[in-house]
C-alpha positions as CSV (number, residue, x, y, z in Angstrom):
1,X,14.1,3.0,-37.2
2,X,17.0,0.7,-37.4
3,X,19.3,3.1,-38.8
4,X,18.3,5.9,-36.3
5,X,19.4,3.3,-33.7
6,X,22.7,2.1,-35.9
7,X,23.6,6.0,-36.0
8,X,22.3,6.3,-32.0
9,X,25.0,3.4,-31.4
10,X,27.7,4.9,-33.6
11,X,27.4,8.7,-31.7
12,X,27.3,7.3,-28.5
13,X,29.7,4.8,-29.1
14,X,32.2,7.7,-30.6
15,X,31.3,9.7,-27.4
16,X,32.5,6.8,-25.1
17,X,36.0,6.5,-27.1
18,X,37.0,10.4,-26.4
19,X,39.0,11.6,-23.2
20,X,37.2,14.6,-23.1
21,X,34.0,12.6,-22.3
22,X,35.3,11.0,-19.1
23,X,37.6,13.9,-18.2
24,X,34.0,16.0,-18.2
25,X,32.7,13.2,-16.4
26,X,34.9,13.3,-13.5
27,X,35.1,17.1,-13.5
28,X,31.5,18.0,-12.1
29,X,31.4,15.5,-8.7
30,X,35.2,17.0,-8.8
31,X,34.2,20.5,-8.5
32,X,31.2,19.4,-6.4
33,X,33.1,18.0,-3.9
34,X,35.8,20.8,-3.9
35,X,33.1,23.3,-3.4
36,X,31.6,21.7,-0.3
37,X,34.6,21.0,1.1
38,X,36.4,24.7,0.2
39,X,35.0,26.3,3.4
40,X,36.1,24.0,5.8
41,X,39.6,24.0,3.7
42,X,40.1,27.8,3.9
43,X,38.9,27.5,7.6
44,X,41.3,25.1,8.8
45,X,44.2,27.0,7.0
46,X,43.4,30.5,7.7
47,X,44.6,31.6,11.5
48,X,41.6,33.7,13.6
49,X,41.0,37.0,13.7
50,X,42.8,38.8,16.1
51,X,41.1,41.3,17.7
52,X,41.7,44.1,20.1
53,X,39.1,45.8,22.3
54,X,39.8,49.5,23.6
55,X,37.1,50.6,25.8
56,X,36.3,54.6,26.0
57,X,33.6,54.5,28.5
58,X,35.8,55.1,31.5
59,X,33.7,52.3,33.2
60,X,36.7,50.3,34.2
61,X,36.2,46.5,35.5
62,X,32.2,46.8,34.8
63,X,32.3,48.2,31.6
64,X,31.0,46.9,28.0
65,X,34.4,46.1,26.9
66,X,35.4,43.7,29.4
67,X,32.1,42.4,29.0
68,X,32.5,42.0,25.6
69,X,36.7,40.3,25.5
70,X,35.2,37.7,28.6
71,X,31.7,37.1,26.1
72,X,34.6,36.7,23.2
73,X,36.6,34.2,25.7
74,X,33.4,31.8,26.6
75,X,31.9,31.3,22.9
76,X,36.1,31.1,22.0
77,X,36.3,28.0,24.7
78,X,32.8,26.6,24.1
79,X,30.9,27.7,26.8
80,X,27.2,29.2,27.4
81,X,27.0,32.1,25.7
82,X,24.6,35.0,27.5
83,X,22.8,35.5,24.6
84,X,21.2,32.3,24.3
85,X,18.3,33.4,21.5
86,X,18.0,30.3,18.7
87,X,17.2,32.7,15.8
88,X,19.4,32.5,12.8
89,X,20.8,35.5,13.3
90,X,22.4,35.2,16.2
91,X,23.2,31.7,15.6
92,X,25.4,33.1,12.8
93,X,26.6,35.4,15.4
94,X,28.0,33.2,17.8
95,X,29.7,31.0,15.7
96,X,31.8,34.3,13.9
97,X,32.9,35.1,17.7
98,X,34.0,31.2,18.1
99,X,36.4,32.2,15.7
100,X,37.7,35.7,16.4
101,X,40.5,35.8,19.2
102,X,41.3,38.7,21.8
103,X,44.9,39.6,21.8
104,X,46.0,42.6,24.2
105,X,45.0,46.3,23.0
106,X,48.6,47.5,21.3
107,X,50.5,50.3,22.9
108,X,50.4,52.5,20.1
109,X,46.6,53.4,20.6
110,X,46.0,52.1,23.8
111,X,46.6,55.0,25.8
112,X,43.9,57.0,23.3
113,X,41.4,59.3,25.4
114,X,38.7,59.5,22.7
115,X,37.3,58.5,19.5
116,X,38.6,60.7,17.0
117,X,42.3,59.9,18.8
118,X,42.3,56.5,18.9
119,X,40.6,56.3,15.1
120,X,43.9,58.5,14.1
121,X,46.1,56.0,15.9
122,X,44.4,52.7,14.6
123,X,44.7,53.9,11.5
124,X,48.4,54.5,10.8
125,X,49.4,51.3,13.2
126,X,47.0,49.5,10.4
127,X,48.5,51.1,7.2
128,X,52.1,50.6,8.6
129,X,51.3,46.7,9.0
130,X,52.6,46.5,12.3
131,X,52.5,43.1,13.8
132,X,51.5,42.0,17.1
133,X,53.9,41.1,19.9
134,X,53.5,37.1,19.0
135,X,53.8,38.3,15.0
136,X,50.2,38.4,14.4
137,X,49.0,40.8,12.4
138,X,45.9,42.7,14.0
139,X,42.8,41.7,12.2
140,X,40.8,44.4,13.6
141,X,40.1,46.9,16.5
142,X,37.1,47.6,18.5
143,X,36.6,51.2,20.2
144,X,33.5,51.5,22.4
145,X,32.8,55.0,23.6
146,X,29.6,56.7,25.0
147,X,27.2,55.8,28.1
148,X,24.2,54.1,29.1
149,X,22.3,56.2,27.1
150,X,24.2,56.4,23.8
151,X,26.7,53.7,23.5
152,X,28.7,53.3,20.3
153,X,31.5,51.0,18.9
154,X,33.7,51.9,15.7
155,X,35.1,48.8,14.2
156,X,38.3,49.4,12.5
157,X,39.4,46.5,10.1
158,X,42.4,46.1,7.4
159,X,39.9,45.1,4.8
160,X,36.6,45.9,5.4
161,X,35.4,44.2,2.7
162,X,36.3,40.7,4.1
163,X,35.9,41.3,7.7
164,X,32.3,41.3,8.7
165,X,31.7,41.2,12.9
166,X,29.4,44.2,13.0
167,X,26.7,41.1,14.2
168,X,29.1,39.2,16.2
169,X,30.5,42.0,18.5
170,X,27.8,44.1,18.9
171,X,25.4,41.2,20.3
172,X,27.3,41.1,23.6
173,X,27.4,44.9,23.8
174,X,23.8,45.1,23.5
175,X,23.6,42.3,26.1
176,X,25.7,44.8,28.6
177,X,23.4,47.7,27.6
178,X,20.2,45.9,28.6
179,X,22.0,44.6,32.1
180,X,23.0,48.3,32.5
181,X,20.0,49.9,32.1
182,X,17.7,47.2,34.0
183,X,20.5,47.6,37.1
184,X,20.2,51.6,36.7
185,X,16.7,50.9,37.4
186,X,16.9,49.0,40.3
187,X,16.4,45.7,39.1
188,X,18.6,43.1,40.9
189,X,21.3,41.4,38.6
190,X,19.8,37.8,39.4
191,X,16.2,39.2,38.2
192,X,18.4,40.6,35.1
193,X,20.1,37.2,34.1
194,X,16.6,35.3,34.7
195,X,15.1,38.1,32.0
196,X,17.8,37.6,29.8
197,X,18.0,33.7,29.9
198,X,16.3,31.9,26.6
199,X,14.4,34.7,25.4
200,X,13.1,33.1,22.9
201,X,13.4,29.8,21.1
202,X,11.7,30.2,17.5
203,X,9.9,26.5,15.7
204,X,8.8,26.0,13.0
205,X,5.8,24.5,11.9
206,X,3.3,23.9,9.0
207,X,0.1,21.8,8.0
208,X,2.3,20.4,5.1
209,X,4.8,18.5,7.9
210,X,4.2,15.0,8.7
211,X,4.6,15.5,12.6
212,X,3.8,19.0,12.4
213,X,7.0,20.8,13.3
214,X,9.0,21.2,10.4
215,X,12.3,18.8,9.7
216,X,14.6,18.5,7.3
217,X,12.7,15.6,5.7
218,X,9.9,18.5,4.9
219,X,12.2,20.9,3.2
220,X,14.2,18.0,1.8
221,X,11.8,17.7,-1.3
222,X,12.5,21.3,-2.7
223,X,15.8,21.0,-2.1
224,X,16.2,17.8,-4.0
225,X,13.9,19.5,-7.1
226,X,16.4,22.4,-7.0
227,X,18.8,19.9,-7.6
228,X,17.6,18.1,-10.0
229,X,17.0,21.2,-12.0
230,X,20.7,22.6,-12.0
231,X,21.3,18.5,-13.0
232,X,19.5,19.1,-15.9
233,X,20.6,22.1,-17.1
234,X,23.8,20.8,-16.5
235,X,22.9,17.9,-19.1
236,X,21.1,19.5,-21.4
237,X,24.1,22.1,-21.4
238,X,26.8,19.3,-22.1
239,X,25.2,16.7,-23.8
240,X,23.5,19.0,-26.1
241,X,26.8,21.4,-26.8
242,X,28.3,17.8,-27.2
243,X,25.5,16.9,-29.9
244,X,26.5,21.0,-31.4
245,X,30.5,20.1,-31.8
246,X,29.5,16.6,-33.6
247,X,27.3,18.1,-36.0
248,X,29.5,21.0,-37.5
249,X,32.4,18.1,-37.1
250,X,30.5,16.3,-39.9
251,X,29.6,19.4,-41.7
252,X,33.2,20.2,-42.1
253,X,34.5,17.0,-42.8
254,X,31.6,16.0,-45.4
255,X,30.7,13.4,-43.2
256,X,27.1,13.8,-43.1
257,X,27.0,14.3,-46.4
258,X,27.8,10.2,-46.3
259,X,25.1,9.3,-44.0
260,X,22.6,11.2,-45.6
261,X,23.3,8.8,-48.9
262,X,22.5,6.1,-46.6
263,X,19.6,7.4,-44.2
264,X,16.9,10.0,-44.2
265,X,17.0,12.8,-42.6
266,X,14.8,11.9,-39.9
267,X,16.5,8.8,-39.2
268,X,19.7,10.8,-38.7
269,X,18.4,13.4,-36.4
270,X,16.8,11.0,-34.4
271,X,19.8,8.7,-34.1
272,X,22.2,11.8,-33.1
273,X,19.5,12.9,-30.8
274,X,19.0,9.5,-29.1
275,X,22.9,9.2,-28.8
276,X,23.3,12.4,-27.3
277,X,20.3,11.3,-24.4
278,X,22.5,7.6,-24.0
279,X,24.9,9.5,-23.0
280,X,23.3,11.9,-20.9
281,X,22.0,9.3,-19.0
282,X,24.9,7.5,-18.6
283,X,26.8,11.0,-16.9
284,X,23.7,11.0,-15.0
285,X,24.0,7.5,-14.0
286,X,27.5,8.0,-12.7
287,X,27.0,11.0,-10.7
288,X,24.1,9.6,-8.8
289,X,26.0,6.5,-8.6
290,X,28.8,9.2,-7.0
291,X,26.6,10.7,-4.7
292,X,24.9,7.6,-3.7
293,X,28.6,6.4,-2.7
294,X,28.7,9.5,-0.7
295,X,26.2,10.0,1.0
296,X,26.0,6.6,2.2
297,X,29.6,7.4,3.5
298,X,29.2,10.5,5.1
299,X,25.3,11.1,6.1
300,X,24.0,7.5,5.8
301,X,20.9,8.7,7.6
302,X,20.2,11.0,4.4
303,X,20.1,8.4,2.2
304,X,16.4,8.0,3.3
305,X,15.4,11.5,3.7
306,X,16.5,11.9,-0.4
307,X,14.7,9.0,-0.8
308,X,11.5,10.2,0.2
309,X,12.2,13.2,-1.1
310,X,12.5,12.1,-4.8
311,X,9.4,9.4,-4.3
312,X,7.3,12.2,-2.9
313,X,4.7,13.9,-5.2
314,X,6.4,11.8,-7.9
315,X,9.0,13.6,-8.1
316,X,11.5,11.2,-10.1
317,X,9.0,9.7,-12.5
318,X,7.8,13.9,-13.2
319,X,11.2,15.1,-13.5
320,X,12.2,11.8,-15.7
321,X,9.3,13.2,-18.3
322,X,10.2,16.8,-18.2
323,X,13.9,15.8,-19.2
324,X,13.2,13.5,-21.8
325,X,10.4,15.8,-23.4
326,X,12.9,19.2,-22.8
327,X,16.2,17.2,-24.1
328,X,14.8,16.2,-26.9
329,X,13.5,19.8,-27.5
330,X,16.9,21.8,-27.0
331,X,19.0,18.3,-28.8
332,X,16.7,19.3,-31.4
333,X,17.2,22.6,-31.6
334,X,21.5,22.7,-31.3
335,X,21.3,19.7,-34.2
336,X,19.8,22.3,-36.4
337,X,22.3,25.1,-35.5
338,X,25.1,22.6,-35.8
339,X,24.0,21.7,-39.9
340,X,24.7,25.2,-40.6
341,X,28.1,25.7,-39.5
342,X,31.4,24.3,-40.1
343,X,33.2,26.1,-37.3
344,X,32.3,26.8,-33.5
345,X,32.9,30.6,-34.0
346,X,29.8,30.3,-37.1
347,X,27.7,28.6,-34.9
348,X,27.8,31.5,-31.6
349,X,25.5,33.9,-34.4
350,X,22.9,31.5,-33.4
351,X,23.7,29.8,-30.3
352,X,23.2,33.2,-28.4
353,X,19.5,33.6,-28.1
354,X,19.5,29.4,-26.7
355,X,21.8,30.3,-24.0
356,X,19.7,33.3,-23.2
357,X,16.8,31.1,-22.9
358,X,18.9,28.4,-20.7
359,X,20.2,31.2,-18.5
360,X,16.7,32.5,-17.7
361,X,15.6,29.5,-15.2
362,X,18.4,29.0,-14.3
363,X,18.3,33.0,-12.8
364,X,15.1,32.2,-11.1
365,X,16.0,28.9,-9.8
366,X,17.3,29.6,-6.4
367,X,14.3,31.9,-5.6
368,X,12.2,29.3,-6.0
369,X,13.5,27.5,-2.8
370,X,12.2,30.9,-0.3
371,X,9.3,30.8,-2.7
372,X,7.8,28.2,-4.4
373,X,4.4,29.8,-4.9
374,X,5.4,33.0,-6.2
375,X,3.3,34.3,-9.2
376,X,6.0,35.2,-11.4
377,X,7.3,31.5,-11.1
378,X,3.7,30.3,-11.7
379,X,3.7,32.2,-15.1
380,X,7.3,31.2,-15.7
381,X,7.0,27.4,-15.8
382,X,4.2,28.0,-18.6
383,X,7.2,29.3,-21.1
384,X,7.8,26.0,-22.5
385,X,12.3,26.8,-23.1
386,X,11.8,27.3,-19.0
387,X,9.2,24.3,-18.0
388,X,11.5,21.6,-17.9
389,X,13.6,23.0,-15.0
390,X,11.3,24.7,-13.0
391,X,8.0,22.7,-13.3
392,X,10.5,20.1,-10.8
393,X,10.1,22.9,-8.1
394,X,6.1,22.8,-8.6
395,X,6.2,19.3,-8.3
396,X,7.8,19.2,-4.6
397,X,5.8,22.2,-3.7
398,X,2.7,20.0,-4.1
399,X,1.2,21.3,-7.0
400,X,-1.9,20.2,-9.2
401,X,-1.7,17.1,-11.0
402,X,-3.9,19.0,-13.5
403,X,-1.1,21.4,-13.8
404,X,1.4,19.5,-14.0
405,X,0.0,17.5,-16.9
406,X,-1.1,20.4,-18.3
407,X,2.6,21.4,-18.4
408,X,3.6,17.9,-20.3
409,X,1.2,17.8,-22.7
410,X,2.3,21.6,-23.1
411,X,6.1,20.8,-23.2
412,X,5.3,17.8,-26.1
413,X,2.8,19.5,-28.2
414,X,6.1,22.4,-28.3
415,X,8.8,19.8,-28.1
416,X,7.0,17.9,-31.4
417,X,7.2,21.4,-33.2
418,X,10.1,22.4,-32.5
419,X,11.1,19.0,-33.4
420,X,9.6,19.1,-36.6
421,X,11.0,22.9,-37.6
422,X,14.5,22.0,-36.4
423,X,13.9,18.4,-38.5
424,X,13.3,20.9,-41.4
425,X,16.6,23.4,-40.9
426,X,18.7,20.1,-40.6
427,X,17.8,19.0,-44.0
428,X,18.5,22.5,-45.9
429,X,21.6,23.1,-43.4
430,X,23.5,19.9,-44.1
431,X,24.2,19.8,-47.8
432,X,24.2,23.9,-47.4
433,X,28.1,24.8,-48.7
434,X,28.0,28.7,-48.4
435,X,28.7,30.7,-45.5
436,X,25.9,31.1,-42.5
437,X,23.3,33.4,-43.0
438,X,20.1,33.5,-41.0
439,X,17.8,34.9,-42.9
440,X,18.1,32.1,-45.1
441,X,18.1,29.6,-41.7
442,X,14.7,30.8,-40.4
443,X,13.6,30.6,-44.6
444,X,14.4,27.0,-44.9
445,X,12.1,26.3,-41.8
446,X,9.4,26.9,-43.5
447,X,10.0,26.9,-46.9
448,X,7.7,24.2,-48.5
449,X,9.7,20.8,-50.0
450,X,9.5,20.7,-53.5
């Protein structure tokens, strides 16, 4: 055991010395923090939409399309929007026409008389590029054409597959339509607002929420298990490709041909294995030291509601044992690979069917957040290469202590032979001098020592 830990010492101790290790370090909060602040970036530098409303109806003043450019105006200056629903949806919907501006309908299609005209017009003052009076370009055009009984808009954009306002600008039209048809049947416009004031305002609640209406300290949990899954697979990703590049290092260089005068081949395993977890822990360490910093910066209040989260159901002390038991597994398992190779490119013959296997949960991951009791995820946290990042999901969805354990004892019993076959593939892999074949790989884990 004392030379497992010497080696332990020396790999993580190597690991420390290298730039790469604390430029990778830096890199993930990095691109964490870029990512969550990207859309507000792109926001802030990208100008509105501009567009322009052309109204076919022959309506005039009391027509959908001045409806819809004075709708556009109030959301625009922050005012109550008419459509005052607190669905999703059109929550999403309001906030895309906060950002879309009105400009003045261009002369070139303006004076258009119907559909087909004005969508022949539109199009060549779009495919020309012509600018607006200020400069602008003209982000898109609306054209609203029928009656009370049929009432259409053709939205014309540049690129249609950026531009999406479908949602946005036909919420006010269907707010004019309904006023329309309620005044066509005599109902006065004061009965019309009243019917069309907080339609309805959607809550949700469940049994599982602490003051019965759901929070954000209810979904927090999940959330925080999704989480620490990617973390994980993020770990186990690094710290054992890490672990991969060491090994066939050693190969090459003889190295390990050094240590294993000096050590068994257990105790060299174990030390590079236990190395490779220091310094996991260390990268996870910082990060939640990171995030910590951050949140305590920006959301202090979520500090608590993370908190709970990860104290919850156990959470922290169940995802602590599924990391440990799956590291070890998948350190286990890239060691072995490693002692066969002497260059990266060797060592992709085998390394494909493990990244296959880490891709998997990682797939099914996000579905897991909408629904944390589906049957396929139930049967998927019992395939022990997937257990360790998913079984965190069933863990904040409340489930069975019995399954859960069940899961462990699973995960080691696999974990101890995968161990023990990978144990077996190091030994004939790292005083192996001819080139990669694995036939003779999957022969030396279970070929019997002589």
């Amino acid at each position: 055991m004392r030379r497992a830990l010497i080696i332990a010492q020396r790999e993580y101790l190597s690991f420390l010395r290298t730039p790469g290790f604390w430029i990778s370090l830096l890199v993930m909060p990095m691109v964490g923090l870029v990512s969550g602040l990207a859309p507000q970036m792109i926001a802030k530098t990208e100008p509105p939409p501009t567009v322009a409303v052309l109204d076919l109806t022959g309506l005039g003043a009391d027509g959908p399309g001045p409806w819809v450019v004075h709708a556009l105006a109030r959301t625009a200056s922050g005012g109550a929007d008419a459509d005052s629903a607190t669905d999703g949806r059109n929550r999403r919907a309001r906030d895309a026409r906060r950002s879309i501006t009105v400009v003045a309908t261009p002369a070139a299609f303006a004076g258009a008389r119907t559909p087909a005209e004005a969508g022949q017009a539109i199009r060549a003052y779009m495919a020309a590029k012509t600018p607006l009076k200020d400069g602008r370009p003209l982000s898109g055009a609306v054209v609203i054409h029928g009656d009370r009984d049929q009432l259409q808009m053709d939205l014309w954009t540049p690129r249609p597959q950026v531009a999406d306002w479908s949602d946005a600008l036909a919420s006010p039209l269907n707010d004019w339509l309904r006023r329309a048809r309620l005044a066509a049947a005599g109902v006065p416009p004061g009965v019309a607002d009243a019917l069309n004031h907080r339609l309805t305002e959607v809550r949700d609640f469940s049994p599982q929420a602490a003051a019965g209406r759901v929070s954000l300290a209810d979904k927090a949990p999940l959330l925080v298990a999704v989480g620490l899954s990617f973390l994980l697979w993020a770990l186990v990703l690094t710290g054992a490709g890490i672990l991969l590049n060491t090994v066939i290092e050693e190969k090459s260089n003889r190295v390990i041909e050094v240590l294993l005068s000096s050590a068994s081949v257990t105790e060299i395993l174990a030390g590079k294995i236990l190395g490779g977890a220091a310094l996991s822990l260390t990268t996870m360490s910082f990060w939640g030291a990171i995030a910590f910093w951050l949140l305590n910066r920006s959301a202090p209040d979520m500090l608590g509601v993370v908190g709970a989260a990860l104290t919850g159901h156990g959470l922290v002390l169940w995802f602590a044992a599924f990391f440990i038991v799956g590291y070890l597994m998948y350190a286990s398992i890239f060691a072995a690979i490693g002692s066969y190779c002497e260059t990266p490119r060797e060592a992709q013959t085998l390394l494909g069917p493990v990244m296959v296997l880490l891709t998997v949960p990682i797939v099914f991951l996000g579905a897991t957040i909408s629904a944390p009791e589906a049957p396929l995820l139930k049967i998927l946290v019992w395939v022990p290469f997937f257990t360790p990042f998913l079984m965190t999901t069933r863990v904040a969805a409340g489930a069975p202590v019995l399954e859960l354990v069940a899961a462990l004892v699973e995960m080691v019993l696999m974990a101890a032979f995968v161990m023990w076959l990978s144990g077996r593939a190091f030994r004939s892999g790292a005083l192996a001098t001819e080139k990669l074949d694995p036939r003779r790989f999957l022969a030396s884990m279970f070929r019997r020592d002589s």
